[in-house]
C-alpha positions in Angstrom: 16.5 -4.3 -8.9 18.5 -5.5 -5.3 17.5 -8.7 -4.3 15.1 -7.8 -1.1 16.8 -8.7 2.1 14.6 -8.8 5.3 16.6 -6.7 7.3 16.5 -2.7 7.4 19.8 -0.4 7.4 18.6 2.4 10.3 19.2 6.1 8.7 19.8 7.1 12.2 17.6 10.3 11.8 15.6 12.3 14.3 14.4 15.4 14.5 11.4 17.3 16.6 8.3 20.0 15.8 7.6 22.2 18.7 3.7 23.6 17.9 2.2 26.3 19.7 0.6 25.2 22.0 3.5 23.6 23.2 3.6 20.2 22.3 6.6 18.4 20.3 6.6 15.8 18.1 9.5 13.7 18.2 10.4 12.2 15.0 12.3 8.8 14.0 13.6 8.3 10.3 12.1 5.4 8.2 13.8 4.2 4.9 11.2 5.7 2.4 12.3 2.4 -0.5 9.6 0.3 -1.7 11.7 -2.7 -0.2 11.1 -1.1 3.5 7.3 0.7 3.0 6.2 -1.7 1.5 6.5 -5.0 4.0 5.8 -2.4 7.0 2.3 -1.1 5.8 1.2 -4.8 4.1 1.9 -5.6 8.2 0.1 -3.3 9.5 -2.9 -3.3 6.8 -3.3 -6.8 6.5 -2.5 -8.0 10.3 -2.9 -5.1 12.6 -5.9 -3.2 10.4 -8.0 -3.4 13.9 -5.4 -1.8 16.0 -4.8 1.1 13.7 -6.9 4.4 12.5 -5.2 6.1 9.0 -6.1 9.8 8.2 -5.0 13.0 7.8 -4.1 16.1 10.1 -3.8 19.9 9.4 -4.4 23.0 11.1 -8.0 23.1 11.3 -9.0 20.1 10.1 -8.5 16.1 11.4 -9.3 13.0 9.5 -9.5 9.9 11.2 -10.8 6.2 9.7 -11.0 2.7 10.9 -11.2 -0.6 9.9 -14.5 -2.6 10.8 -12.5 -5.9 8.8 -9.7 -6.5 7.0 -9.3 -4.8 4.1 -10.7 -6.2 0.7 -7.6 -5.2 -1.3 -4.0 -4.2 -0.4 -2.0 -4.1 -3.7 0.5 -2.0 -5.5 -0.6 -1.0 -8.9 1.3 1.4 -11.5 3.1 2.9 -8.1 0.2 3.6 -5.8 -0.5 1.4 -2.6 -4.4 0.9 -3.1 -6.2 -0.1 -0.1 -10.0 -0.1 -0.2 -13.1 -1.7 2.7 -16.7 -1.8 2.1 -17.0 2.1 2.3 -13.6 3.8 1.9 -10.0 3.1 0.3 -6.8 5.1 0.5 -4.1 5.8 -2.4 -0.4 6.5 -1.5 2.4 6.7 -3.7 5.0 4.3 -3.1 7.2 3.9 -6.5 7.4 6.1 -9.3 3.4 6.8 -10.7 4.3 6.2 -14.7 0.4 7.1 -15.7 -1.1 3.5 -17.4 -0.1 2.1 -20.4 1.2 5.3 -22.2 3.2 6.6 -19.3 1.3 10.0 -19.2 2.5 11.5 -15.9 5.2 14.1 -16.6 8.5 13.2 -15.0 8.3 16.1 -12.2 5.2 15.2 -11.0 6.3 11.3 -10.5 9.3 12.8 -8.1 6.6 15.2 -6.2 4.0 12.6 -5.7 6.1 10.2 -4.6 6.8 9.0 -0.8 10.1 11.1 -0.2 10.2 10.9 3.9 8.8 8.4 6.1 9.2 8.5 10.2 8.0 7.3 13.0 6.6 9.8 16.1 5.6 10.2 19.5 3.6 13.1 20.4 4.4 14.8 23.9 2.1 17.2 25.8 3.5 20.6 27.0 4.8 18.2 30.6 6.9 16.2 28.2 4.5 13.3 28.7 3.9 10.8 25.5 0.6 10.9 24.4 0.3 9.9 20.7 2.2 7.1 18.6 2.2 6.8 14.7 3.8 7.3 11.3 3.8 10.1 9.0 4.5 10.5 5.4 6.0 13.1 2.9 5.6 13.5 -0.7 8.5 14.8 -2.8 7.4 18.0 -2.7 7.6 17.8 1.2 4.2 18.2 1.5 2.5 16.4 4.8 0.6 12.8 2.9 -1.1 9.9 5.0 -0.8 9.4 8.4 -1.3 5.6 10.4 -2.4 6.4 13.8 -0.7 3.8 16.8 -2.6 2.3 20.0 -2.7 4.4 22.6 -2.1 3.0 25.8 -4.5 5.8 27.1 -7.9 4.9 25.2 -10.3 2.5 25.8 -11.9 0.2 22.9 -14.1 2.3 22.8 -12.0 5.4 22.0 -12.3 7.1 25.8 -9.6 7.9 27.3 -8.9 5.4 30.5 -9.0 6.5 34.0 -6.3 7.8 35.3 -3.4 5.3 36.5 -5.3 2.4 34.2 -3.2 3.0 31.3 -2.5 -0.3 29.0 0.8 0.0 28.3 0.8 -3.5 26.3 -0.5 -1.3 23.2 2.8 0.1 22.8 3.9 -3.3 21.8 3.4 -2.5 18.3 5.0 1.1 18.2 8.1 -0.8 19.6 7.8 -3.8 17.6 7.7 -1.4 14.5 10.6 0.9 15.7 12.9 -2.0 16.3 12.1 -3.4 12.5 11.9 -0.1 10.4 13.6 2.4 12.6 16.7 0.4 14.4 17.3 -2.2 12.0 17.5 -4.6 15.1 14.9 -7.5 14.5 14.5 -9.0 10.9 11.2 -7.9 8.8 8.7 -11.1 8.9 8.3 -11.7 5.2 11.0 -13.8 2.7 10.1 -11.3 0.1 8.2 -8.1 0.0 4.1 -8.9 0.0 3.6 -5.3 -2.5 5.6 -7.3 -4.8 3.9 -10.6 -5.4 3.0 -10.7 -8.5 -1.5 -10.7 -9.6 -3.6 -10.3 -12.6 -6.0 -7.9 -12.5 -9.4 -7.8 -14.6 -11.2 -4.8 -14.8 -14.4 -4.8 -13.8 -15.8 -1.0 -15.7 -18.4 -0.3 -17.2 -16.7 2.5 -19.7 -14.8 0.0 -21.8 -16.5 -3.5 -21.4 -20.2 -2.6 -20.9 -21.6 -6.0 -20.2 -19.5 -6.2 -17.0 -19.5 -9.9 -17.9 -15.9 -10.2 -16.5 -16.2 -13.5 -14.4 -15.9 -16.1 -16.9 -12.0 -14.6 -17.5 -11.8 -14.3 -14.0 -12.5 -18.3 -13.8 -10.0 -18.9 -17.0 -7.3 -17.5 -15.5 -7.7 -19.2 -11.9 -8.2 -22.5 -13.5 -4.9 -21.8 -16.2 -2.8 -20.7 -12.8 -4.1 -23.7 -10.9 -3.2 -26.6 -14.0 0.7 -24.3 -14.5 0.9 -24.9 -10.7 1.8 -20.7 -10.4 1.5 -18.9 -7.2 0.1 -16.1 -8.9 -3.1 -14.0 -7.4 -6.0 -12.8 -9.6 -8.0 -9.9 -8.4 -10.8 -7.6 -9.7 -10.5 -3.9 -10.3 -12.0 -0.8 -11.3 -10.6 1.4 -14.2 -6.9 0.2 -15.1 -6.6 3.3 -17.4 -7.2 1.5 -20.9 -11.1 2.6 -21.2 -11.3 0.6 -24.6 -11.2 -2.7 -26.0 -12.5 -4.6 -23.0 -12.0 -6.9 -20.8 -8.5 -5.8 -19.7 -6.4 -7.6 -18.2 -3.4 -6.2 -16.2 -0.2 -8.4 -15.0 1.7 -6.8 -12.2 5.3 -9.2 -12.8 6.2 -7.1 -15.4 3.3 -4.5 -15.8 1.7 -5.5 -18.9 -1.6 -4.5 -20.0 -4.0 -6.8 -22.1 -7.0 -6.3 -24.4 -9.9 -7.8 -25.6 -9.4 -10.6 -23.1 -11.7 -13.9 -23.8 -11.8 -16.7 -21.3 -9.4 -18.3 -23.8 -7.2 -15.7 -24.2 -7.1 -15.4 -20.3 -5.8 -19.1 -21.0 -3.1 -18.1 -23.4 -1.8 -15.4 -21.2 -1.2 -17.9 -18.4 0.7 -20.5 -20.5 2.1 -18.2 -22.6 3.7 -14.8 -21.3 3.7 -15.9 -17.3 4.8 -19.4 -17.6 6.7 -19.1 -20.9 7.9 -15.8 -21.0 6.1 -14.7 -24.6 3.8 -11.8 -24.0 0.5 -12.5 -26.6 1.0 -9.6 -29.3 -2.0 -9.1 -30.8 -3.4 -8.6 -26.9 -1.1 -6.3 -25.6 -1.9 -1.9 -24.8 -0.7 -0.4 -26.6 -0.1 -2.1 -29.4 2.8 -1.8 -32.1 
């Protein structure tokens, strides 16, 4: 894999959608690489989650949610970006989707579920007036995915629109800031590294494999382990990780390994062991030899 470099290499794309009714969408290309998507949407999700709305739109048919807090979990697991509150989380596929530990997802359907397309748009009434800011995605299939809707400098906090001449034109601030990052190449992205690609250790928290539920005292092990090898290494609970036997499970994003039958000392082992040593535990590992 490239070493990740903070700064984007514009695709200089643009193209427009008349509907209609006769608006046009004006459309600016994003890189659609992991080493791009991935630092733009941990921004927006983790730092600007109160200024944005994500959803869906179709013919017929508009989704719209918002964030009340930030979100509880913003990670990248076997491809997918999973981002989850208190009462809703979204999937969207950002690296090839392999299908758990035995790689079950046919090679055709990784390419079509991926993120093939990314842009940036502005949304222009039949005057030729800007009126809506986001982003839009594409799968590889070039089906319409997620959309992340942008301030609008026309509505209120309360989502009304303003009275006329009171627009707030400050809340294009982050339309521009993310247009001169992701689209123009022309300021640096604000991370050393990209944030989807920190490494974690996951334990999963289902019922189906580890009926008990009695995950916490691997949970503790591990944090303890990480703290004593001094590793900058995050530790997170999940739901299913797609073992389903042979609880607890344990998942380690560096390198995506999957363990099982994981005891507070064998949380221990996996610490010392595979992340600090480099020597994955066997007789732990899904699948097996």
């Amino acid at each position: 894999m490239a070493a990740f470099t903070p700064w984007i290499t514009p695709l200089h794309q643009t193209w427009q959608e008349v509907s209609l009714t006769g608006w046009t969408t004006l459309y600016e290309g994003i890189p659609a690489h992991i080493d791009c998507l991935g630092p733009l949407l941990y921004e927006l999700f983790q730092e600007h989650w109160a200024e944005i709305q994500v959803g869906h739109v179709a013919e017929g048919g508009v989704l719209e949610l918002a964030f009340k807090k930030p979100p509880a979990l913003c990670v990248l697991y076997d491809g997918y970006l999973t981002v989850a509150t208190e009462t809703w989380h979204l999937h969207l596929c950002l690296e090839e989707h392999q299908g758990g530990p035995h790689r079950k997802t046919p090679p055709e359907l990784r390419r079509k579920r991926l993120v093939s397309r990314a842009a940036l748009y502005r949304r222009l009434n039949p005057q030729g007036q800007p009126r809506m800011w986001g982003i839009q995605f594409w799968n590889g299939a070039e089906e319409p995915l997620l959309q992340i809707f942008l301030p609008s400098p026309f509505l209120g906090p309360e989502e009304d629109y303003l009275p006329e001449g009171k627009a707030d034109y400050q809340k294009l601030s982050l339309y521009e800031r993310i247009c001169a990052i992701y689209v123009q190449g022309k300021e640096r992205i604000p991370y050393e590294d990209n944030p989807l690609k920190r490494p974690y250790l996951a334990v999963c928290r289902s019922s189906r494999c580890y009926p008990s539920r009695n995950y916490q005292p691997v949970v503790e092990a591990l944090e303890s382990a990480l703290r004593e090898a001094n590793l900058d290494v995050q530790v997170i609970t999940s739901g299913c990780l797609e073992v389903c036997q042979q609880g607890p499970v344990v998942f380690y994003s560096g390198d995506c390994t999957w363990y099982k039958r994981v005891t507070p000392q064998v949380a221990r082992q996996i610490v010392f062991e595979h992340l600090l040593n480099g020597c994955p535990l066997k007789d732990h590992l899904f699948p097996g030899d």
